[in-house]
VEXNU-786605 format. One record per residue: residue number from 0; x, y, z of N, C-alpha, C, CB in turn; residue in three letters. Coordinates in nm, 2 decimals. Atoms other than C-alpha are relative to their C-alpha. Glycine has a CB too. Layout:
// residues N
    i     n_X     n_Y     n_Z    ca_X    ca_Y    ca_Z     c_X     c_Y     c_Z    cb_X    cb_Y    cb_Z   aa
  NUM       X       Y       Z       X       Y       Z       X       Y       Z       X       Y       Z  ALA
...
// end
This chain:
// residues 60
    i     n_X     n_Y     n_Z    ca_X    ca_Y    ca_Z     c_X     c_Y     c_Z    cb_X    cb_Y    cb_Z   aa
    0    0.06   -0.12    0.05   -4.75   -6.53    8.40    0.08    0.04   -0.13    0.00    0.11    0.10  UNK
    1   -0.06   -0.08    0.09   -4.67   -6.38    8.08    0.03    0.11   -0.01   -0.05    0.00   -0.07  UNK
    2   -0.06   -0.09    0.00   -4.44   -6.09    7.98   -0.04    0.08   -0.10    0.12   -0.03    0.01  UNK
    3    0.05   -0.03    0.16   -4.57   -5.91    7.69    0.18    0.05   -0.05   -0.16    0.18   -0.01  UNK
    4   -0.13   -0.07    0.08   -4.29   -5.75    7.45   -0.05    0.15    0.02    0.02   -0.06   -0.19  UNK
    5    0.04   -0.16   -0.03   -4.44   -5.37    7.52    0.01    0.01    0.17   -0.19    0.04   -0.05  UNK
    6   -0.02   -0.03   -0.16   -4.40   -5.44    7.93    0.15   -0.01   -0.01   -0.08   -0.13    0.12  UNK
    7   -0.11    0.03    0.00   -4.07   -5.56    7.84    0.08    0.13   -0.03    0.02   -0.10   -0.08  UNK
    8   -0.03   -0.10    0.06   -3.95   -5.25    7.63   -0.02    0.07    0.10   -0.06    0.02   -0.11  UNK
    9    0.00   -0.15   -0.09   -4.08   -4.99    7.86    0.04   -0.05    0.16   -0.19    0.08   -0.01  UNK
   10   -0.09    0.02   -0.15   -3.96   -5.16    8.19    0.16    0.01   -0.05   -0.04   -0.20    0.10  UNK
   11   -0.17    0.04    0.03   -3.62   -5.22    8.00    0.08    0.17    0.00    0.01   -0.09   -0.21  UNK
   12    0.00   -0.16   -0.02   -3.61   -4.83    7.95    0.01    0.08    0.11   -0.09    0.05   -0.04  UNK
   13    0.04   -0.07   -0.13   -3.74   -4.73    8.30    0.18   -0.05    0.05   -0.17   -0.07    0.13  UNK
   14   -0.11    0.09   -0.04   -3.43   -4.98    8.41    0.15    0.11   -0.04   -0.01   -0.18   -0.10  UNK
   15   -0.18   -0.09    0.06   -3.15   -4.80    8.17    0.00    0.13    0.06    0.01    0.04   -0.20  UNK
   16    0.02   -0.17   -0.02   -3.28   -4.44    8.24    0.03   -0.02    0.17   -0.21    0.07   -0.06  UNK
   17    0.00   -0.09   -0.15   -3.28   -4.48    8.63    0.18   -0.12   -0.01   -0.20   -0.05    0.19  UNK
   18   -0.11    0.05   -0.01   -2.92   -4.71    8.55    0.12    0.10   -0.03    0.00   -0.11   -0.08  UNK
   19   -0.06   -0.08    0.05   -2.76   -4.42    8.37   -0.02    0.12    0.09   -0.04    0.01   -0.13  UNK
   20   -0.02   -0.10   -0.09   -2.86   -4.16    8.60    0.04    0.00    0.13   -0.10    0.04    0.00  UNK
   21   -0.06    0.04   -0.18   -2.77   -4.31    8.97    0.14   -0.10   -0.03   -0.15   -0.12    0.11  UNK
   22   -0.13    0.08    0.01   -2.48   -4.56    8.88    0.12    0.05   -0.07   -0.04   -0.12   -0.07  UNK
   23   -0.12   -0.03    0.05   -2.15   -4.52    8.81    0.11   -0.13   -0.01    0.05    0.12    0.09  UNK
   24   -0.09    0.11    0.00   -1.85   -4.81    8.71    0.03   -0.06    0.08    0.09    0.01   -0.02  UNK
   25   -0.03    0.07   -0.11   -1.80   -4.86    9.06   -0.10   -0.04    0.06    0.06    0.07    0.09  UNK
   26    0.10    0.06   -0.04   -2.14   -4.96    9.13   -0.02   -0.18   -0.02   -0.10    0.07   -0.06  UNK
   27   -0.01    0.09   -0.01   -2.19   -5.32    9.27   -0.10   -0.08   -0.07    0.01   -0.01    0.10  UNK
   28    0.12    0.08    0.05   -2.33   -5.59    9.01   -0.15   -0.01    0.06    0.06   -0.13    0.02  UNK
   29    0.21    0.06   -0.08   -2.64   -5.68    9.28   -0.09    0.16   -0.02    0.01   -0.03    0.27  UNK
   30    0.08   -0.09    0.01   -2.72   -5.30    9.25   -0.09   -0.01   -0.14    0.08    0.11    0.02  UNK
   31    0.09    0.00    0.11   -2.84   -5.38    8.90   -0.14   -0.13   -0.01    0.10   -0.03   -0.13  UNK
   32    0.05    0.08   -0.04   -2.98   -5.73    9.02   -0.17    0.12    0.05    0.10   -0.09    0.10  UNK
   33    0.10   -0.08   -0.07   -3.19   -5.46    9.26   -0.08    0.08   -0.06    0.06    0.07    0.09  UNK
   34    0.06   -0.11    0.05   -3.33   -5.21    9.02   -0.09   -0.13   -0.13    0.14    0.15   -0.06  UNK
   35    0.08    0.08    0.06   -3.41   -5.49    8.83   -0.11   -0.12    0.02    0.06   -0.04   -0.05  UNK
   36    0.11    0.09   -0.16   -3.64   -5.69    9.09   -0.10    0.11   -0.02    0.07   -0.01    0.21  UNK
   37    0.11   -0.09    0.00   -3.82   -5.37    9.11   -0.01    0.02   -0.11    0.00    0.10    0.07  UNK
   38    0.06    0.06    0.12   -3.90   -5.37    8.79   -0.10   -0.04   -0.01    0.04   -0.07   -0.04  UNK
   39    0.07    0.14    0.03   -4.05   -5.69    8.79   -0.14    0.05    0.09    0.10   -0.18    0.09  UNK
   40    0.11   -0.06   -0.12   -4.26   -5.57    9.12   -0.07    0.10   -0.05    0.06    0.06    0.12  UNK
   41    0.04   -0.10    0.02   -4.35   -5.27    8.95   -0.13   -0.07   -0.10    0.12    0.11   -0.06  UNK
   42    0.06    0.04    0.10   -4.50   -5.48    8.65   -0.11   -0.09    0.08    0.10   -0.07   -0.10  UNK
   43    0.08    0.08   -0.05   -4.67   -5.73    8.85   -0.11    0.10    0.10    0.09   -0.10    0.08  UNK
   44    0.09   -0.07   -0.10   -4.83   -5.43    9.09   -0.09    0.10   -0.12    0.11    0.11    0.15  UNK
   45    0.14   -0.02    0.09   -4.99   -5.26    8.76   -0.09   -0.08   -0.04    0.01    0.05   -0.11  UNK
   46    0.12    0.09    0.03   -5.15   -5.52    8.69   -0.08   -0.03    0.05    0.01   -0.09   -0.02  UNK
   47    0.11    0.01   -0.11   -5.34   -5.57    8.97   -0.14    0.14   -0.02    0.11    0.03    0.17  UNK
   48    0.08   -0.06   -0.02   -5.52   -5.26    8.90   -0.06    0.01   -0.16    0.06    0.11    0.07  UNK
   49    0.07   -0.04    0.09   -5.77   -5.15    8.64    0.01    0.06   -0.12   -0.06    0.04    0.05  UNK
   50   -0.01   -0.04    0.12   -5.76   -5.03    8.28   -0.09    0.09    0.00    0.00   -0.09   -0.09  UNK
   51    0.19   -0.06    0.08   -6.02   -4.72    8.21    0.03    0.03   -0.12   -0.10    0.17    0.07  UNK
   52   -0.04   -0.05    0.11   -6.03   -4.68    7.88   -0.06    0.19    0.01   -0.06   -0.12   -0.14  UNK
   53    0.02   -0.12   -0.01   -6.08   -4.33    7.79   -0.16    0.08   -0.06    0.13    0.04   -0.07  UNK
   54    0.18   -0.01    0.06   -6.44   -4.35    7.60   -0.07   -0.02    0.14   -0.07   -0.16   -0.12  UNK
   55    0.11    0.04   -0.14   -6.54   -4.50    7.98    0.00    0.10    0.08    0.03   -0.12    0.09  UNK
   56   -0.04   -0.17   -0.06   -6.41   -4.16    8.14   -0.10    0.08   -0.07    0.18    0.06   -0.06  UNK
   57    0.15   -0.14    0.07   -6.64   -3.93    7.86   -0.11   -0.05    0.04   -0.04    0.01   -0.20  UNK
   58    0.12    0.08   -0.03   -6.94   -4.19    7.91   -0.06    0.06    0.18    0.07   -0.20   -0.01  UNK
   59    0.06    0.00   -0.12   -6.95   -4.09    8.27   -0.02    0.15    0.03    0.07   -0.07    0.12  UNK
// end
């Protein structure tokens, strides 16, 4: 499956933002492994769902 470069960016962000707010120096390498799995899961579970564009929303 492909990664786009705009999934990348904005998962890479969600990642730093919830890294910077819960972690501290003493936090265990795997914890970043962990936040970064979900991630991945996060990306793979939008996809599964539907796009509406927003013309198809007025249309109805």
């Amino acid at each position: 499956m492909d990664l786009y470069k705009d999934e990348v960016a904005f998962w890479d962000g969600v990642v730093l933002n919830y890294i910077y707010s819960n972690f501290s120096a003493l936090t265990s390498p795997q914890e970043y492994v962990n936040v970064a799995n979900l991630a991945d899961k996060m990306v793979l579970e939008r996809r599964k769902r539907d796009v509406i564009e927003e013309s198809d929303v007025a249309a109805n």
